[in-house]
C-alpha positions, -999 to 999 in steps of 0.1 A, spaced: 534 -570 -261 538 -587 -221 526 -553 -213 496 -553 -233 486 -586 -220 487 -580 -187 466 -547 -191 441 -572 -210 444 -596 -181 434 -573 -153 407 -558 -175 392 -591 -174 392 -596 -138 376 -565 -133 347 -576 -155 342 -611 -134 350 -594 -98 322 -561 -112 290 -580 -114 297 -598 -77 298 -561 -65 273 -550 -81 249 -578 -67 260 -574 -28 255 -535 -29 222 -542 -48 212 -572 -24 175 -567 -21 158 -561 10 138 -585 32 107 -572 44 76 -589 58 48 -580 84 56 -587 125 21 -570 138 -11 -558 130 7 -523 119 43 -532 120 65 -543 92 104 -555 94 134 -549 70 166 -567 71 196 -549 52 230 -554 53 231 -565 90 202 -540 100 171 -553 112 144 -525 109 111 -528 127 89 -496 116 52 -489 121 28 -489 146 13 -512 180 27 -541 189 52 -570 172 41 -599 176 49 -626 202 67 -655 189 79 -691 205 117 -701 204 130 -699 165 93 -686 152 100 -650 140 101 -643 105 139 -635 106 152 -664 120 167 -682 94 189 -650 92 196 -642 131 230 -648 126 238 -619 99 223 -594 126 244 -572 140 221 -537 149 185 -538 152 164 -504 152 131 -498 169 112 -471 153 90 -444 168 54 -459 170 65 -494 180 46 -502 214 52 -536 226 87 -554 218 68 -592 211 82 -624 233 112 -645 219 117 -621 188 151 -615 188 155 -655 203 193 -663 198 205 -634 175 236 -637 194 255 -614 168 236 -583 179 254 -557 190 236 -524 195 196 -525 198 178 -487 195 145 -488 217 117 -461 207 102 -434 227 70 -445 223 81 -486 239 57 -493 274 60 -530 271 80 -561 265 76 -595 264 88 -624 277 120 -639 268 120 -610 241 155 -607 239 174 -640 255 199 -654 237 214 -620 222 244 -607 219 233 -571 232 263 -557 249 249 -525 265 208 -517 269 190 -484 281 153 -480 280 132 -454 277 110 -442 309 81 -451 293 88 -486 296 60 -500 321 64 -536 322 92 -560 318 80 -600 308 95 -632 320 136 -637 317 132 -607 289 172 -605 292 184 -639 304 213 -654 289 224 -628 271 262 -633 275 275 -603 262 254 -577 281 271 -557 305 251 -533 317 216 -520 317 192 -491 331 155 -498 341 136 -469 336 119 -456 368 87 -462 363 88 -497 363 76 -515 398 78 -548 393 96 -575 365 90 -609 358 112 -641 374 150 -643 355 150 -613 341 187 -612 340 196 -648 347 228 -663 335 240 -623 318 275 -638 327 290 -607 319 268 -585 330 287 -557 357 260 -527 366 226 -524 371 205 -497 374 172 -507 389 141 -483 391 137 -466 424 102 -476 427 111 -518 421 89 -534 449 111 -568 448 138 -587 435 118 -614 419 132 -650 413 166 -658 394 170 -620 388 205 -620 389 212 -658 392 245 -668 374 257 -630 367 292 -637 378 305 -606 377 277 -579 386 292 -552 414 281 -521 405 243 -518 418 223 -508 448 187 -522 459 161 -498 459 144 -486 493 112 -496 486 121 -531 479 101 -555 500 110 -587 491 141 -609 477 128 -642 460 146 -675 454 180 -676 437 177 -640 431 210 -639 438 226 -676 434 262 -673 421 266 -634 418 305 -632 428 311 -595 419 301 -579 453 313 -589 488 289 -564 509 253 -555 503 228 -531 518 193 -548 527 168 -523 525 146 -517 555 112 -519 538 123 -559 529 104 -583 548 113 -620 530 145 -634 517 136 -664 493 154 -702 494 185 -701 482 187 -663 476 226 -656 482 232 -692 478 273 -698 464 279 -656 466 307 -642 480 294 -618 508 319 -616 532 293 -599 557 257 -589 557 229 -574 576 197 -585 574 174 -557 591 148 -559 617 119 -559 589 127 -591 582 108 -617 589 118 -646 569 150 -662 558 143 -691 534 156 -724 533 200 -724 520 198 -687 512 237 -685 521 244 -720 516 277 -726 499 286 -689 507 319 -698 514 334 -661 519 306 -652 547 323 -644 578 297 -633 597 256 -625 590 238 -605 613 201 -608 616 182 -579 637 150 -593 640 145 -615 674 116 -637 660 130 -640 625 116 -674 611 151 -692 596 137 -724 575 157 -756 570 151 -785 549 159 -823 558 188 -842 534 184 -871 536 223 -877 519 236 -857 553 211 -873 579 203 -837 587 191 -801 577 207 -782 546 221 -749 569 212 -714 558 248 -706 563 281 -724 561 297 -730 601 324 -711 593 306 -683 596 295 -667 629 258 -663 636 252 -629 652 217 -614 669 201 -612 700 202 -633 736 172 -653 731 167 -647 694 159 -672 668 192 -668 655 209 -679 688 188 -711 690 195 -716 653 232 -718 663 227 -736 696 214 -762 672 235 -765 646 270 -758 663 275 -730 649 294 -698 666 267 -668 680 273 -634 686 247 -612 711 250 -583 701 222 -570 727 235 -536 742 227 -522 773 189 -510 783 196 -473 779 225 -455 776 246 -447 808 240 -405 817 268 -382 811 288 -372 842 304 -343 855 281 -316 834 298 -280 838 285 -246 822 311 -228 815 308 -184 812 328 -173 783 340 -138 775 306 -129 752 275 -121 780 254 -139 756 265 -171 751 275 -201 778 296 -236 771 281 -268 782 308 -298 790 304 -329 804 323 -370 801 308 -397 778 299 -426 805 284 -448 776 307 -453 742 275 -468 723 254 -438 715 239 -420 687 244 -389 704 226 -363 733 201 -340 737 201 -309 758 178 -294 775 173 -259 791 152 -242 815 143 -201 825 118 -209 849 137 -226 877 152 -260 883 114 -275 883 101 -251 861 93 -264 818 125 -276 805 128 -274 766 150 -290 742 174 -265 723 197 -290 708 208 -326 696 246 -332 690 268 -358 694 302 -347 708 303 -336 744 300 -301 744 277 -278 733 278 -236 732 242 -218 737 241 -183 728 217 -156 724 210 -156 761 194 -127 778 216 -112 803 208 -111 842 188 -144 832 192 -176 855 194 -210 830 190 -248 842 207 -275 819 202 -312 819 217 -338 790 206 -371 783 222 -398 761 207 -415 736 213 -446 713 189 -471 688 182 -504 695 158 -523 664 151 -494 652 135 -475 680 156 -447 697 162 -456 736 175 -425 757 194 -426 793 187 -412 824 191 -374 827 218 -354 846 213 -332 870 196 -299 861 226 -268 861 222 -233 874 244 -203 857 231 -170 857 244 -149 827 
């Protein structure tokens, strides 16, 4: 008899718990219109947006699925979908996984701040990127441009406080405003060579890195633009013709900045609270450049340490140049002694027609020996080598030695 009741017990738990399952697994679909030819469905966690065009753009909490941004965890993109609309997946900070289309050239701005993304790679048909389209997403920690895209809108990645690598189209013209402001632990990323300019706060608070490659094509660094990183060194390249205003300030780590260009501007602006100028660098660090640059009356100014870093006019010649005949008739060695220990390297030079006849240059190496061969036997050869070396970008060569004669 206890038996059979507690047979008749669980049958009737079955029948209260059955209907509850049956209503979740046959929870209807939401579905509604987000552009002229797009529609969106939200099922169990999955926010489908299917169709054609673009979605719409929406303000801060508008879209049509914000009342239920917290149940979304995977959102899907179909084929056909154009433009990804401004602010539409606005705090959906459960998000975990977001499938972009093919057929995506556009987004908008702010599209996607506030979400939970963790990982994001877009297609290459993606054109142009709107206005802080990623920032704040806390989760994100790492994304691929596609390579067509030449230019982005300010913050596109701001405060991605997780966010560790980046990788940025090779065509990207600049580093616009706030781009990386706040991303605490980015390291893994390289700028792009045809980069020409690094705006404000582009990289205000990024700790991940200590050294950074400025690319030669960059001719502006924005106010505050490294401001509260922790370089520990950097070169800024002759290109260069502007530092703004604080762009290291607060870089505590910097131990010493470089800046190649003689005549680079280096802005300052008065505080009152100090009774002074807000410094571009902290005077811990040491200032380096050239005698007579901006940089060294920058630190003549402001007490802080300055390092020329001027070399020598041209390189010193080599000395004691001997051609050497080796066992093969066709081939002679060429040694001579380094007189300079800041060069690129040396040409040589060779001449059949006497030692004031056309001398041509055979070769470019940078030890101090060299071995011609393929000589014509019974032939009398003249050698001179010169030293060479690059000074703001423009190659500056030494005096030559004195021509050689060896017959082989």
């Amino acid at each position: 008899m206890t038996f059979n009741r507690r047979v008749f017990s669980i049958f009737l738990a079955m029948l209260l718990v059955l209907p509850c399952i049956c209503a979740v697994s046959a929870a209807k679909a939401e579905t509604g219109k987000c552009g002229k030819n797009a529609t969106w469905t939200l099922q169990n966690g999955t926010l489908t947006i299917s169709g054609s065009g673009n979605i719409y753009n929406y303000e801060w909490g508008s879209c049509p699925w914000y009342a239920q941004r917290t149940s979304i965890k995977r959102v899907v993109i179909e084929e056909g979908i154009r433009y990804a609309g401004s602010a539409m997946l606005y705090q959906c900070s459960n998000v975990k996984f977001i499938k972009f289309p093919q057929t995506l050239t556009a987004i908008g701005d702010e599209a996607f701040i506030f979400c939970g993304v963790q990982k994001i790679k877009l297609s290459d048909n993606v054109k142009r990127i709107g206005t802080s389209a990623f920032e704040r997403c806390p989760n994100l920690k790492e994304i691929i441009f596609p390579r067509k895209v030449t230019a982005f809108g300010d913050g596109m990645l701001f405060y991605c406080s997780s966010l560790e690598r980046v990788v940025l189209p090779e065509n990207l013209t600049g580093i616009p405003a706030g781009t990386f402001g706040r991303c605490f632990r980015l390291h893994d990323f390289e700028l792009p060579k045809n980069v020409t300019c690094i705006g404000e706060g582009a990289f205000d608070s990024t700790c991940g890195f200590k050294a950074l490659k400025i690319p030669e094509n960059v001719t502006e660094i924005g106010d505050c633009a490294f401001m509260r990183s922790c370089l520990r060194k950097l070169t800024v390249p002759a290109s260069v013709k502007q530092i703004g205003a604080e762009a290291f300030r607060m870089s505590s780590h910097l131990k010493t900045l470089t800046i190649m260009n003689p005549d680079c501007v280096i802005k300052t602006v008065p505080d009152a609270a100090i009774n002074g100028d807000l410094l571009i660098i902290p005077k811990t660090a040491v200032l380096r450049g050239f005698k007579g640059s901006t940089a060294e009356a920058y630190a003549e100014k402001y007490g802080l340490t300055f390092q020329n870093i001027e070399k020598k006019a041209k390189p010193e010649k080599p000395a004691n140049l001997q051609v050497v005949t080796e066992g093969k008739k066709s081939s002679l060695k060429l040694i001579w002694n380094a007189q300079d220990s800041a060069i690129k390297g040396y040409q040589i030079f060779r001449s059949a027609s006497g030692k004031t006849g056309t001398y041509e240059r055979i070769a470019v190496v940078k030890s101090t020996e060299y071995k011609d061969k393929s000589l014509d036997s019974g032939t009398t050869y003249y050698y001179a080598v010169r030293a060479y070396n690059k000074q703001n970008g423009k190659y500056v060569y030494g005096a030559y030695t004195k021509a050689n004669q060896t017959t082989r």
